[in-house]
C-alpha atoms as one frame of an Amber mdcrd trajectory, in Angstrom:
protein
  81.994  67.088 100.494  83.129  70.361 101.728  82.690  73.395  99.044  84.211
  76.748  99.068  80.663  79.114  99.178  82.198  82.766  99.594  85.521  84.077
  98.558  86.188  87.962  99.575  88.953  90.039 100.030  89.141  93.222 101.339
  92.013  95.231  99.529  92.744  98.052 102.039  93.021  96.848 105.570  89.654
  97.503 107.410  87.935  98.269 104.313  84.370  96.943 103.210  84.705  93.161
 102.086  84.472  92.421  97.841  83.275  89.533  97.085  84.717  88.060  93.925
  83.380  84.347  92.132  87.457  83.573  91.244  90.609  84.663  92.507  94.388
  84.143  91.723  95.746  83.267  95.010  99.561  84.298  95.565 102.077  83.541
  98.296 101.151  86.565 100.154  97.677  85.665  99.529  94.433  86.231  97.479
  95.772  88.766  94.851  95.035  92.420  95.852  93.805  91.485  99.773  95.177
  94.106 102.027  98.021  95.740 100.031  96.616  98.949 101.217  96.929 100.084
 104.268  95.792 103.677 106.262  98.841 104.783 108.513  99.355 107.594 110.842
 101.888 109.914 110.262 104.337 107.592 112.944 103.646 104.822 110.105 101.093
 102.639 113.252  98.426 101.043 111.691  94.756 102.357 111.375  91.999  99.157
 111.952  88.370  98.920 112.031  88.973  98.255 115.949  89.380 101.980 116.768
  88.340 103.381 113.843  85.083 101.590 112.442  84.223 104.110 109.784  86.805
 102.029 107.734  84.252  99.764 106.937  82.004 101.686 105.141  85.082 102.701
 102.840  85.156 100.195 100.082  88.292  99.895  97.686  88.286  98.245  94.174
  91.603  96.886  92.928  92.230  97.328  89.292  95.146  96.990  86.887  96.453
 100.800  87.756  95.865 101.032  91.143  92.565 101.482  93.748  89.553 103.030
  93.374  87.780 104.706  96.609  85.146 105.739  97.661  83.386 106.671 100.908
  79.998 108.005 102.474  80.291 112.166 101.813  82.921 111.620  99.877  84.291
 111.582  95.989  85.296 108.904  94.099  89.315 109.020  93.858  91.422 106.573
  91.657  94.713 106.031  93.370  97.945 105.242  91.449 100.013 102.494  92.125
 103.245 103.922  93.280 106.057 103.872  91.088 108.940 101.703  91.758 111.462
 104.657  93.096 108.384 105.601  95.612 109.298 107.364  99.177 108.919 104.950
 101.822 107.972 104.419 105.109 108.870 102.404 108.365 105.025 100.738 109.761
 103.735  98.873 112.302 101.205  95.935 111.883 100.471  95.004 115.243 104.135
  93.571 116.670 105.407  93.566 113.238 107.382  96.538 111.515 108.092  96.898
 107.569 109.220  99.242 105.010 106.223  99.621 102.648 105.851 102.474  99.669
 103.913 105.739 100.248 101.234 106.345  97.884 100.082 110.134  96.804  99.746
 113.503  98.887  95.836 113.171  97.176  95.208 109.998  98.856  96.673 111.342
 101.987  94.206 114.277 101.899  91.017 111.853 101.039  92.233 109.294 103.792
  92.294 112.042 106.391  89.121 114.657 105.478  86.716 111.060 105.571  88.653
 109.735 109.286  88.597 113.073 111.033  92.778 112.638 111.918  95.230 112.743
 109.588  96.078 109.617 107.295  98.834 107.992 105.327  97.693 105.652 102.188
 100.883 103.008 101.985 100.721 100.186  99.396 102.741  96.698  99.613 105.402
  96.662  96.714 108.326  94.003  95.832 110.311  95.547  98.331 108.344  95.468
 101.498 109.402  92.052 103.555 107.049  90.792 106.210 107.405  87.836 107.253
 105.081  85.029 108.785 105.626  84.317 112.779 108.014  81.548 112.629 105.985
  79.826 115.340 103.689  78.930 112.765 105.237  78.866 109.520 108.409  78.893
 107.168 111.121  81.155 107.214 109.871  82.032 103.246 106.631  82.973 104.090
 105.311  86.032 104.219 102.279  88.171 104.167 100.657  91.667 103.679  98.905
  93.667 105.668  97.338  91.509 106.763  96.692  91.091 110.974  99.096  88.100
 111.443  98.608  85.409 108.180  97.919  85.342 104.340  94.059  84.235 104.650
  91.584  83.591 106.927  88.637  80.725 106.619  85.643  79.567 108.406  83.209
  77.277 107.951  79.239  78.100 107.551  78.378  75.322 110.464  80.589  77.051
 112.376  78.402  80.698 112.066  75.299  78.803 112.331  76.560  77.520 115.839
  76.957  80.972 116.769  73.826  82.302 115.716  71.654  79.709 117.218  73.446
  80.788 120.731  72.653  84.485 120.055  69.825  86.539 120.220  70.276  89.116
 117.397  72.504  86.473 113.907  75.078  88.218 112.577  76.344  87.821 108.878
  80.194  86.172 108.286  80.871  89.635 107.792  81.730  90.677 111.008  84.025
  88.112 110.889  86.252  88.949 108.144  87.136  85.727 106.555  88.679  85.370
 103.252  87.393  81.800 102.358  84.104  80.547 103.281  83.408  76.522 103.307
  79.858  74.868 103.790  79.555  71.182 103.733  80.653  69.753 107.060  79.894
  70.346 110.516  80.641  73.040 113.038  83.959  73.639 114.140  85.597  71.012
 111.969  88.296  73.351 110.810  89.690  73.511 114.242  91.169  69.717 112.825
  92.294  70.576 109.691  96.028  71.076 108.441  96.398  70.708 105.133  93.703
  71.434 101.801  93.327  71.786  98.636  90.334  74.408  96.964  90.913  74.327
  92.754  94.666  73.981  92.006  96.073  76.054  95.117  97.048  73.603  98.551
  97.253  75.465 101.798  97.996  74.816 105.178  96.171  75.372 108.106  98.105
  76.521 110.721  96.232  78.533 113.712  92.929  79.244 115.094  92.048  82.965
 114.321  91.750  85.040 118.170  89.136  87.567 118.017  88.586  90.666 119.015
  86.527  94.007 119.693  86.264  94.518 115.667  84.061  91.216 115.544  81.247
  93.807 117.332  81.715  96.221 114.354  78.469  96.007 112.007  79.581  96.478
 108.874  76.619  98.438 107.299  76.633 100.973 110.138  79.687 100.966 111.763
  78.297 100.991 114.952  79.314  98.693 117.716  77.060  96.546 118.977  76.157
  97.788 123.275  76.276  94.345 124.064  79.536  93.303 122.323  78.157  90.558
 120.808  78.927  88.170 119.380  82.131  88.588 121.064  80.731  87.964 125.016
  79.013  84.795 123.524  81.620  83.519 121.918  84.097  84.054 124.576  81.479
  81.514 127.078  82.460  78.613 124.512  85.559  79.005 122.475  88.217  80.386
 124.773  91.566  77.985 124.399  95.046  78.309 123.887  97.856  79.003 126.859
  96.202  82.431 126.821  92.851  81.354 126.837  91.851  84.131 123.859  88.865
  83.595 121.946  88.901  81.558 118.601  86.698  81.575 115.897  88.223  80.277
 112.299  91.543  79.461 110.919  94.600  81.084 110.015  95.617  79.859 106.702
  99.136  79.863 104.699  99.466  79.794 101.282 101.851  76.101 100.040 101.134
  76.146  96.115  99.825  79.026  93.967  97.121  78.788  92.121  93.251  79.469
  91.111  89.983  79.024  93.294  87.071  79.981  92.675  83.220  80.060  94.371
  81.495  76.268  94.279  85.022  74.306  94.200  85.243  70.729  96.511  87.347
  71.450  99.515  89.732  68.699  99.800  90.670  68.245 103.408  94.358  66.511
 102.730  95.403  66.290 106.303
């Protein structure tokens, strides 16, 4: 029977994973995954991809705001922005949004520990982002998020890859929200519908990777051979555009609780 093994989020987009044993999982989501976001001053996104030193910044939710802290840097506690806060127009990828600036102080941490100057922006009740309709319901919507509320992969799926490579790499580098062990490799790619605990999702795309998969998160270094992205893209290239794929984009049908060591019921 499959079993949910890992549940992370990672609260500020790019930012070091936290792993958590339980989570209250919400529409847009596992609560607190990627409300915060690092903008430049044109409100464009700031990722891992160009910017890897975002992985070695690790954010901790709590019930005031976001705690951070950074190699060579001081701990700062970050307010959640009041409900009147100024706003400001960004870009996630294709997608733009109105989401709430945070503090001139978080601004100033943001930008000293990236070199280039930084914009901390937080997802309130007001900000509307929706889902691409492609793949989902006019109601749904998500955070900050690349594309879709969560992201899971299977441990078979890993151990394919690292038996193909020369160097393993951790799930890490992969980013996934929910991690499942119990059945073989690759057997999310015929999935559509689950339930973990008393939350249901639906499984609606095969993740497409890129460049930040090469990222190691303890370093931030690249990897010179861009693995395991070259390896992967010699067996799991598909779609019209022939991208590489490596777990599931997942959206969020009923509400609920998971937690680490729940069955996995594939429904569909």
């Amino acid at each position: 029977m499959p079993t949910l093994t890992s549940l992370t989020i990672y609260p500020l987009k790019s930012c070091a994973g936290l792993p958590l044993t339980r989570a209250t999982v919400e529409p847009l989501g596992i609560q607190h995954d990627r409300r915060w976001m690092a903008v430049r001053s044109d409100g464009s996104c700031m990722t891992g991809r160009e910017l890897p030193a975002l992985v070695r910044l690790r954010a901790v939710p709590g019930p005031t705001g976001l705690q951070l802290s950074a190699p060579g840097m001081p701990e700062l506690l970050v307010p959640l922005p009041p409900a009147d806060a100024p706003r400001l127009d960004v870009t996630v990828w294709k997608d733009t949004c109105s989401a709430a600036r945070v503090a001139a102080e978080a601004d100033r941490w943001l930008s000293e520990y990236l070199g280039q100057p930084a914009v901390l922006v937080h997802v309130d009740a007001r900000m509307n982002r929706p889902v691409d309709p492609t793949y989902a319901t006019p109601d749904d919507r998500v955070g900050f998020a690349d594309a879709y509320p969560l992201l899971l992969i299977s441990q078979a799926s890993l151990d394919d890859l690292n038996q193909r490579l020369a160097s393993p790499v951790p799930m890490a580098r992969f980013r996934p929200n929910l991690v499942v062990a119990g059945c073989g490799a690759f057997a999310e790619d015929g999935w559509k519908r689950l339930r973990i605990g008393t939350v249901e999702l639906d499984v609606v795309k095969p993740c497409d990777r890129c460049v930040f998969t090469t990222v190691d998160p303890e370093t931030a270094r690249a990897d010179p051979q861009q693995e395991p992205l070259r390896t992967l893209a010699t067996y799991r290239r598909m779609g019209p555009k022939n991208k590489v794929m490596f777990g599931q984009n997942v959206i969020v049908r009923r509400p609920g609780t998971i937690s680490v060591g729940d069955v996995v019921e594939v429904l569909e």
